[in-house]
C-alpha positions as CSV (number, residue, x, y, z in Angstrom):
1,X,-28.5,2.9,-21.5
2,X,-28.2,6.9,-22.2
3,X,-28.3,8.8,-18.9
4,X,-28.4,12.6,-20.4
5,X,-32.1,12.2,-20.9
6,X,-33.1,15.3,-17.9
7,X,-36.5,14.9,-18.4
8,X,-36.5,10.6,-17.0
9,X,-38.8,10.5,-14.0
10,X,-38.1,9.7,-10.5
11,X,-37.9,6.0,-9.9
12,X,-37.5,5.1,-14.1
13,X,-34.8,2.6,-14.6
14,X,-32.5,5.1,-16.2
15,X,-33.2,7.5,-13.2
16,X,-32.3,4.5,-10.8
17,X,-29.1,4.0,-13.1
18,X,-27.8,7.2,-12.9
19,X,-28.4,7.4,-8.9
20,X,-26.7,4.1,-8.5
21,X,-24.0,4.8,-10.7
22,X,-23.2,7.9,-8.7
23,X,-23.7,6.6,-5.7
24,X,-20.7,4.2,-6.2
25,X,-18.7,6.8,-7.8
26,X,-18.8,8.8,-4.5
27,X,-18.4,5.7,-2.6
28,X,-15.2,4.6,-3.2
29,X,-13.9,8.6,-4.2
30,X,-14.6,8.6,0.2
31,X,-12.1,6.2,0.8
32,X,-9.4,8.2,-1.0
33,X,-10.8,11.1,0.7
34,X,-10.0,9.3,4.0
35,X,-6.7,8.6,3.0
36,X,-5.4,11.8,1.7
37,X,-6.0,13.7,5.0
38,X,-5.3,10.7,7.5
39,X,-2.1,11.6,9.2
40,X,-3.0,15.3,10.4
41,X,-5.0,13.6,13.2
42,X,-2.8,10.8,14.4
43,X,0.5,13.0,13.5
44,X,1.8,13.7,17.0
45,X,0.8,10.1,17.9
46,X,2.9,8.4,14.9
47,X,5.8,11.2,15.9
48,X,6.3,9.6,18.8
49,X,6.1,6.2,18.4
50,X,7.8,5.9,15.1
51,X,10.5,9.2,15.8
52,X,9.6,11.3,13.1
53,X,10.6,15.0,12.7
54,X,8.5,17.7,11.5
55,X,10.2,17.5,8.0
56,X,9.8,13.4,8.4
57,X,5.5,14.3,9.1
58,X,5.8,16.6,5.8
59,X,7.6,14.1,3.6
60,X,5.3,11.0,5.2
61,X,2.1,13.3,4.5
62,X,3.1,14.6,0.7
63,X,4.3,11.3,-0.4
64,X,0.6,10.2,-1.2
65,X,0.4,13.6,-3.1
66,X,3.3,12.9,-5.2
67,X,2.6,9.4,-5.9
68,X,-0.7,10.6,-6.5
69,X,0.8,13.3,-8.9
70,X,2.9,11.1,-10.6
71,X,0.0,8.9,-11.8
72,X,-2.0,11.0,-13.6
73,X,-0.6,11.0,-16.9
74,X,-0.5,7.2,-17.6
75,X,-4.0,7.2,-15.7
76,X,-5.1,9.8,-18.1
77,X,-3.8,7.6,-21.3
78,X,-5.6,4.6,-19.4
79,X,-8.8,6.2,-18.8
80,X,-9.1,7.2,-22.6
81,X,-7.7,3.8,-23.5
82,X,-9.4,1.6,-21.7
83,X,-12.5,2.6,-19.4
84,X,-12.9,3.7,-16.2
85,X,-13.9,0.5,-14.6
86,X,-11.0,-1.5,-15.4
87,X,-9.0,1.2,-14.1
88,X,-11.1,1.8,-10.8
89,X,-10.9,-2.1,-9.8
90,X,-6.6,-1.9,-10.4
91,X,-6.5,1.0,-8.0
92,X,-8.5,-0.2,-5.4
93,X,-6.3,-3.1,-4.9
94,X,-3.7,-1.2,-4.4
95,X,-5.4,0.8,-2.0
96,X,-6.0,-1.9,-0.2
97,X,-2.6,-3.4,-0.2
98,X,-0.9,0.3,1.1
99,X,-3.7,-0.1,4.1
100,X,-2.7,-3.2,5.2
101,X,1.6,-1.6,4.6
102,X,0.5,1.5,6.5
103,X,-0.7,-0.9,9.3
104,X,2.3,-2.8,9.6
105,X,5.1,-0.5,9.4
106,X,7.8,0.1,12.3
107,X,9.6,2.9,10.5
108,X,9.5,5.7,8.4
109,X,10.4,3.9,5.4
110,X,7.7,1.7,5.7
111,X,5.1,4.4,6.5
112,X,6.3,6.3,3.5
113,X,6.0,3.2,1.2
114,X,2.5,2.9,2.3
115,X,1.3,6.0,1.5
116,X,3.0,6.0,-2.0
117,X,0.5,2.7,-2.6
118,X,-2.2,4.9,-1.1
119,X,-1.2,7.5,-3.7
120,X,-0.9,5.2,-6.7
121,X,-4.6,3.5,-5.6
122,X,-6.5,6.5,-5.1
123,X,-5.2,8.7,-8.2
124,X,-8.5,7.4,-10.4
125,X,-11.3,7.6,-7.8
126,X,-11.9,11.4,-8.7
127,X,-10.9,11.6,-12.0
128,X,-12.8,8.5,-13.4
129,X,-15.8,9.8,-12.1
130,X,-15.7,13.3,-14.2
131,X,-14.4,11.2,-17.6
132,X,-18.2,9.2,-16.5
133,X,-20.1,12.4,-16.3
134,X,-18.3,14.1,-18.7
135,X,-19.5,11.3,-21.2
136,X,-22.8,10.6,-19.7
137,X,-24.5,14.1,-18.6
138,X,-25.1,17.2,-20.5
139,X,-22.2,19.8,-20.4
140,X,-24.5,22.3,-18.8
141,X,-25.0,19.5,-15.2
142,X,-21.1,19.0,-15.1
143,X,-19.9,21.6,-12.4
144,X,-23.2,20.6,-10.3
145,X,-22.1,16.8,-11.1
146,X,-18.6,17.7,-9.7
147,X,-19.8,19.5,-6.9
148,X,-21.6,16.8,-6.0
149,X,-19.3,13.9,-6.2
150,X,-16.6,16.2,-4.1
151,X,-19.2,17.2,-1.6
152,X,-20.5,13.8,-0.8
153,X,-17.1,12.2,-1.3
154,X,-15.4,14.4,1.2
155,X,-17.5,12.5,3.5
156,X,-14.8,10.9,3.9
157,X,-12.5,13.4,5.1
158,X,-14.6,13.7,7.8
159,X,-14.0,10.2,8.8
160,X,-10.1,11.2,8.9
161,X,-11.0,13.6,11.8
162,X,-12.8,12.6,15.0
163,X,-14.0,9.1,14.0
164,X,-10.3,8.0,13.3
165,X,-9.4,9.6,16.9
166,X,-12.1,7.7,18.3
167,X,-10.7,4.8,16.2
168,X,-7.0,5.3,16.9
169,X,-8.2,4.9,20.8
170,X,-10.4,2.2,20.7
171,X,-8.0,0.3,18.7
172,X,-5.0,1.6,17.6
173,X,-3.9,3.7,14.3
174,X,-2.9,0.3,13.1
175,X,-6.0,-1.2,13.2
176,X,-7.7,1.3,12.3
177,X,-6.0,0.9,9.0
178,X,-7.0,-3.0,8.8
179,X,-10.5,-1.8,8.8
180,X,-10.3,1.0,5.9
181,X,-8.5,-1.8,3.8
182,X,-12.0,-4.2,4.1
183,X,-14.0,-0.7,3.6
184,X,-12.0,-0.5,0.6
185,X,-12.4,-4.4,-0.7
186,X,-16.4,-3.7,-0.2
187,X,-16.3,-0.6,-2.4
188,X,-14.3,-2.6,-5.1
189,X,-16.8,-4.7,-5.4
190,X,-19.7,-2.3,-5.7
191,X,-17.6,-1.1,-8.6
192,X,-16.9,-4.2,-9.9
193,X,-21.1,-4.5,-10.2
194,X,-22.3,-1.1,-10.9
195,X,-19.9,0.1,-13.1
196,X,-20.2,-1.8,-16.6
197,X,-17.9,-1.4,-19.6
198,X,-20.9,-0.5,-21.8
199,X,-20.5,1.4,-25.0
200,X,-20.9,4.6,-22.8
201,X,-18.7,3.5,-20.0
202,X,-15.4,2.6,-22.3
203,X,-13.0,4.9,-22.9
204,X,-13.5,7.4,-25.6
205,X,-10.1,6.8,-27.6
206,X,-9.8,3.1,-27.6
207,X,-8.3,2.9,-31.2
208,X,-5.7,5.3,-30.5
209,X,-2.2,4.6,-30.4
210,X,0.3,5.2,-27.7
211,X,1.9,7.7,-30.1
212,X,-1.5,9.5,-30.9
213,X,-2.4,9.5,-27.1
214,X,1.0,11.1,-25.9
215,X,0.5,13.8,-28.8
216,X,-3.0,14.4,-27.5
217,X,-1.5,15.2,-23.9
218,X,1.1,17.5,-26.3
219,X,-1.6,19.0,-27.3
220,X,-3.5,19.8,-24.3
221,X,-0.3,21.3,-22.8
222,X,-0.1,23.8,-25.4
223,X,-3.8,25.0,-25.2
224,X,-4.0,28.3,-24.4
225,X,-4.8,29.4,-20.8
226,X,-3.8,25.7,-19.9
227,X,-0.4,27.0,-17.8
228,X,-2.6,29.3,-16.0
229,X,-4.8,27.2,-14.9
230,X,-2.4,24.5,-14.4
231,X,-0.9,27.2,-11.3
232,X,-4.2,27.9,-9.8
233,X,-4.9,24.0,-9.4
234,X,-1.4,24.1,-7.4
235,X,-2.3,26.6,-4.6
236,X,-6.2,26.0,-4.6
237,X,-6.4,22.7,-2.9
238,X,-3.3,23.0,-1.0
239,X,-4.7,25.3,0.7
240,X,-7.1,23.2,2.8
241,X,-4.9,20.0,2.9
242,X,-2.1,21.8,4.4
243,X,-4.3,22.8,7.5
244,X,-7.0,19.8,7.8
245,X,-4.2,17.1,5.9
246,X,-1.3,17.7,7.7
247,X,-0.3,20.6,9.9
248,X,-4.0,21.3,11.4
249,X,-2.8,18.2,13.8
250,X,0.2,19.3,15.3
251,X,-0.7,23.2,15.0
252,X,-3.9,22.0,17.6
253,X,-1.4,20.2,20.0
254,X,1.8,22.5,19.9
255,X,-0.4,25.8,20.1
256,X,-3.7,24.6,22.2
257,X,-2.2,21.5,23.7
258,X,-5.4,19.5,22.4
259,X,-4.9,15.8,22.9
260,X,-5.9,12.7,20.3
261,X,-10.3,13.2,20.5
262,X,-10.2,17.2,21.2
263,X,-8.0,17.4,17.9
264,X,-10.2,15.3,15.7
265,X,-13.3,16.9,16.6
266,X,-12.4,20.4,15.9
267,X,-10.9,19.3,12.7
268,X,-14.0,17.6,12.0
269,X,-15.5,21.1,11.3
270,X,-13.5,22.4,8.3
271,X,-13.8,19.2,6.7
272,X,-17.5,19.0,7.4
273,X,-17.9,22.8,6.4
274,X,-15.7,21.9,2.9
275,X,-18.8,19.2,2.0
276,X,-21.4,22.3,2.2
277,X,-18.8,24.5,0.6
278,X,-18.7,22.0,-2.5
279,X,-22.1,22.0,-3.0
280,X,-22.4,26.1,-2.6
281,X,-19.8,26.4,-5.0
282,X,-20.8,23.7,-7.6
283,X,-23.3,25.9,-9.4
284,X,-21.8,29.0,-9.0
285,X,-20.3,28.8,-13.2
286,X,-24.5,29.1,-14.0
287,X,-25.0,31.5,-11.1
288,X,-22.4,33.8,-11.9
289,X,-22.3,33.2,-15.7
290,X,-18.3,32.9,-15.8
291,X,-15.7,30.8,-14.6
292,X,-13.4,32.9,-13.3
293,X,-15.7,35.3,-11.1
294,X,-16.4,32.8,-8.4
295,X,-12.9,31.2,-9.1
296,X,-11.7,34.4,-7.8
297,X,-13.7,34.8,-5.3
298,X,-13.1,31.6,-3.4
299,X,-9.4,32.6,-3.3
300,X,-9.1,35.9,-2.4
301,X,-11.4,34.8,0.2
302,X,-9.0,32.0,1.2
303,X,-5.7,34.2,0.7
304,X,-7.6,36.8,3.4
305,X,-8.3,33.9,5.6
306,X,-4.6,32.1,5.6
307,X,-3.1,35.9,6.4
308,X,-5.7,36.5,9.2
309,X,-4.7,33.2,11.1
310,X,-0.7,34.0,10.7
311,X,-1.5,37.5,11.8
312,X,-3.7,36.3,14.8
313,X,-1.1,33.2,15.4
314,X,-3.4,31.5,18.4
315,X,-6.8,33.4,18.4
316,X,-9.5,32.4,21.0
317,X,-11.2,29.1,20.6
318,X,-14.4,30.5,19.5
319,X,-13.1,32.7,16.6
320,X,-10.5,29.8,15.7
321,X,-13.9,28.0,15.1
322,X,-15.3,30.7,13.1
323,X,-12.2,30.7,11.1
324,X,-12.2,26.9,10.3
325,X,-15.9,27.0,9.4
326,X,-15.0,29.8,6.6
327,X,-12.1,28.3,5.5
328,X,-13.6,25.1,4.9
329,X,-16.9,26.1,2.9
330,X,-14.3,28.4,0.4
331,X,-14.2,25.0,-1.2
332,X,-14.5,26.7,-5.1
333,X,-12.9,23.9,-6.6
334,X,-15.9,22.7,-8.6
335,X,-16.1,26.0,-11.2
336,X,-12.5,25.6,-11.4
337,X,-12.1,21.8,-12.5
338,X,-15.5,22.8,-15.2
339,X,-13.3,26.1,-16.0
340,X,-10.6,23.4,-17.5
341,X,-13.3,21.2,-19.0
342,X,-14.5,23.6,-20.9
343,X,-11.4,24.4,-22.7
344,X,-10.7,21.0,-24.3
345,X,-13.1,18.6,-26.9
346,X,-14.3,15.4,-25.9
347,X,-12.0,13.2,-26.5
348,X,-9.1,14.8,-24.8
349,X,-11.4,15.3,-21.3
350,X,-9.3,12.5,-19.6
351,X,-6.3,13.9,-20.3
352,X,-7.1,17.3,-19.4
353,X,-8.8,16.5,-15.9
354,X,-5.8,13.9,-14.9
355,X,-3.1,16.8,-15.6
356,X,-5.4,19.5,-13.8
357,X,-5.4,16.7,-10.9
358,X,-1.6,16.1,-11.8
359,X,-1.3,19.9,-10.5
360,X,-4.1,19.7,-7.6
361,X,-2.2,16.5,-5.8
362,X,1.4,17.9,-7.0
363,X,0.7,21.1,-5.4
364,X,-0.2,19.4,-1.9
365,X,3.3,17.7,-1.9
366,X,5.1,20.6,-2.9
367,X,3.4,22.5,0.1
368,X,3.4,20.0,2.4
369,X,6.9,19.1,1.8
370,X,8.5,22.5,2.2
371,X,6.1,23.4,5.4
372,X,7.5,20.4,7.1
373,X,11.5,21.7,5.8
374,X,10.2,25.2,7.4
375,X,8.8,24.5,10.6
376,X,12.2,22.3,11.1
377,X,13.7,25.5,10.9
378,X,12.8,26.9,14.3
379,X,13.9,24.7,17.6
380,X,11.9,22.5,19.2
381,X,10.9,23.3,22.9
382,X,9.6,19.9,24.9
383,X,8.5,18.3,22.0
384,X,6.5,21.5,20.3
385,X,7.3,23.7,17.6
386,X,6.9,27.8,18.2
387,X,3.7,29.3,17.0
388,X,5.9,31.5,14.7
389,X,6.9,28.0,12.8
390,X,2.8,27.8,12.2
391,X,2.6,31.4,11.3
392,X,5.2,31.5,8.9
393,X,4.0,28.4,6.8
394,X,0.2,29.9,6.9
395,X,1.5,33.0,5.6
396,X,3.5,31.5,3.0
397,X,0.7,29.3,1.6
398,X,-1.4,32.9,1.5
399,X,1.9,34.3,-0.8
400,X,1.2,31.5,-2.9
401,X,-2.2,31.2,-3.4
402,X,-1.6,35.4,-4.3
403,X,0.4,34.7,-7.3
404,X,-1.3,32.1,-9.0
405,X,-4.5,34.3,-8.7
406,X,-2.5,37.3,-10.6
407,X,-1.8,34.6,-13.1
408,X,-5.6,33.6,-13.3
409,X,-7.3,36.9,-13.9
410,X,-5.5,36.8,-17.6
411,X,-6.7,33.2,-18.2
412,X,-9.5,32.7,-21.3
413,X,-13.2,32.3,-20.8
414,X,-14.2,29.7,-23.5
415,X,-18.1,30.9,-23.3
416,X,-20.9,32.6,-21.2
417,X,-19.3,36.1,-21.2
């Protein structure tokens, strides 16, 4: 059944299709969205009862990113290979199985073993769902497509915010995490019964050797622009994650001296402001007639942002909420995932979306990791770090963001100039 037919009514069988299929798509891309910014909230709690450090909170918090990272070539390979849907169903097992480890461990070891699992399970959610629109919608609906499936999936986010604190009261962070493991088993199965391994739903390079898919990811490396962009994807989405995933917690204790519920609901509002941000930016490639323009936009913006909070260091509740609200809707990821897209043919799209991801989720740990080795830098005074430690590691995040938009602006526009 073709989906790229724009003209299919309302309520037509291909219509209802294409809105199931998405539907799914986003359902079980939430879950990893739950998962990749679940220990901001519950940081201080799992700092004291497991013992962990500030540099322990970093590494516990980047090691989903790095697993996550580290899957993306063989998941690219895979996709291509063999089909989203085989693919989806692996990875949500092991999503599930790092829920029920998270749950269960009594050390830092453990934790960090968990979230690896977490990492390896959720690297396809995203990426699968782009290699589906990529082969099923006309080029022209892709950035809208991706808007969309980020927007809606970082529903999920949200539930990593004030409905885990609510959770992580009622009934523990560990339980909490029994019950996003059967949230996971329930959107395995909706995969396993939406998503069919039709002609259009197999991978696009099925015939291809191991040898002819490595040389395609050789390929794809050497494309021009492609190191350019592969820089901007580190510093774009870090940006958020290391403020709402990680260090948006603790900076709310330490600074404020917000407890469990007061922290999740104020995060609640970048992450709910990042889902209207997606959709804003989705279209913004057709709006502006470019890649780059809004590209650039959406990070200058963000650079400005991540220097006025490390200039301001503890600004008034009601302009820190101002701040979060902006800094959550300069979600312009969507024109630049369709900005890498466009450089590459058809059947090298996996590829070229997992190692654009590969750079996204590598960037997070790379961030995350040193912030937590800075902050450890400055003493600890009854259990909080300085505001300084928080300034520094916003204004270093701003530094880097700066660079890879100088490297950017030279990047090539492959149409629409």
């Amino acid at each position: 059944m073709s989906l790229e037919d724009r003209t299919r009514p309302w309520g037509s069988p291909a219509a209802t299709a294409a809105v199931m299929l998405v539907g799914t798509l986003i359902a079980i891309y939430m879950v990893t969205q739950f998962l990749r910014n679940s220990v901001a909230v519950i940081a201080p709690d799992l700092a004291r009862t497991i013992g962990l450090s500030a540099g322990d909170l970093g590494f516990l918090s980047s090691s989903y990113f790095f697993a996550f990272a580290l899957a993306q070539l063989p998941l690219g390979i895979a996709l291509d290979r063999y089909g989203p849907r085989r693919v989806l169903l692996v990875c949500a097992g092991i999503m599930i199985l790092g829920c029920l480890a998270f749950a269960v461990a009594t050390s830092a070891a453990g934790l960090v073993g968990a979230r690896i699992l977490m990492g390896l399970g959720s690297s396809s959610a995203f990426m699968a769902a782009l290699a589906i629109y990529a082969q099923r919608f006309a080029p022209d609906r892709f950035a809208t497509l991706t808007g969309l499936q980020y927007g809606l999936g970082s529903i999920g986010s949200l539930f990593a915010t004030a409905p885990l604190a609510f959770a992580a009261a009622t009934i523990g962070w560990r339980g909490s995490f029994v019950t996003v493991a059967g949230l996971t088993l329930l959107a395995g199965v909706l995969v396993a019964v939406v998503v069919k391994d039709g002609a259009a739903g197999r991978g696009t390079a099925p015939q291809e050797t191991i040898g002819e898919a490595v040389a395609g990811i050789r390929t794809v490396l050497r494309t021009l622009s492609f190191g350019r962009l592969f820089l901007m994807h580190l510093a774009a989405y870090s940006s958020f994650a290391l403020f709402v995933g990680l260090w948006g917690g603790p900076y709310l204790s330490h600074i404020y001296g917000y407890g469990l519920t007061e922290r999740g609901e104020l995060l609640l509002i970048p992450a709910l402001a990042q889902i209207v941000g997606a959709f804003l930016w989705g279209p913004t490639d057709r709006l502006f007639g470019r890649y780059k323009t809004p590209v650039l936009l959406g990070a200058g913006l963000t650079v400005l942002l991540l220097a006025v909070l490390a200039v301001a260091g503890a600004p008034p509740l009601p302009l820190l909420i101002g701040w979060m609200v902006l800094f959550g809707v300069l979600a312009f990821t969507p024109p630049l995932i369709a900005h890498g897209k466009s450089l590459f043919p058809p059947h090298l799209v996996g590829r070229c979306l997992t190692l654009f991801n590969m750079a996204t989720m590598g960037g997070v740990f790379l961030t995350q990791a040193v912030s937590g080795v800075v902050i450890d830098f400055f003493p600890v005074e009854d259990g909080r770090y300085p505001l300084v430690a928080y300034r520094c590691v916003f204004l270093l995040q701003a530094a880097f963001l700066l660079i890879a938009m100088a490297g950017y602006l030279s990047s090539r526009e492959p149409h629409r100039n």
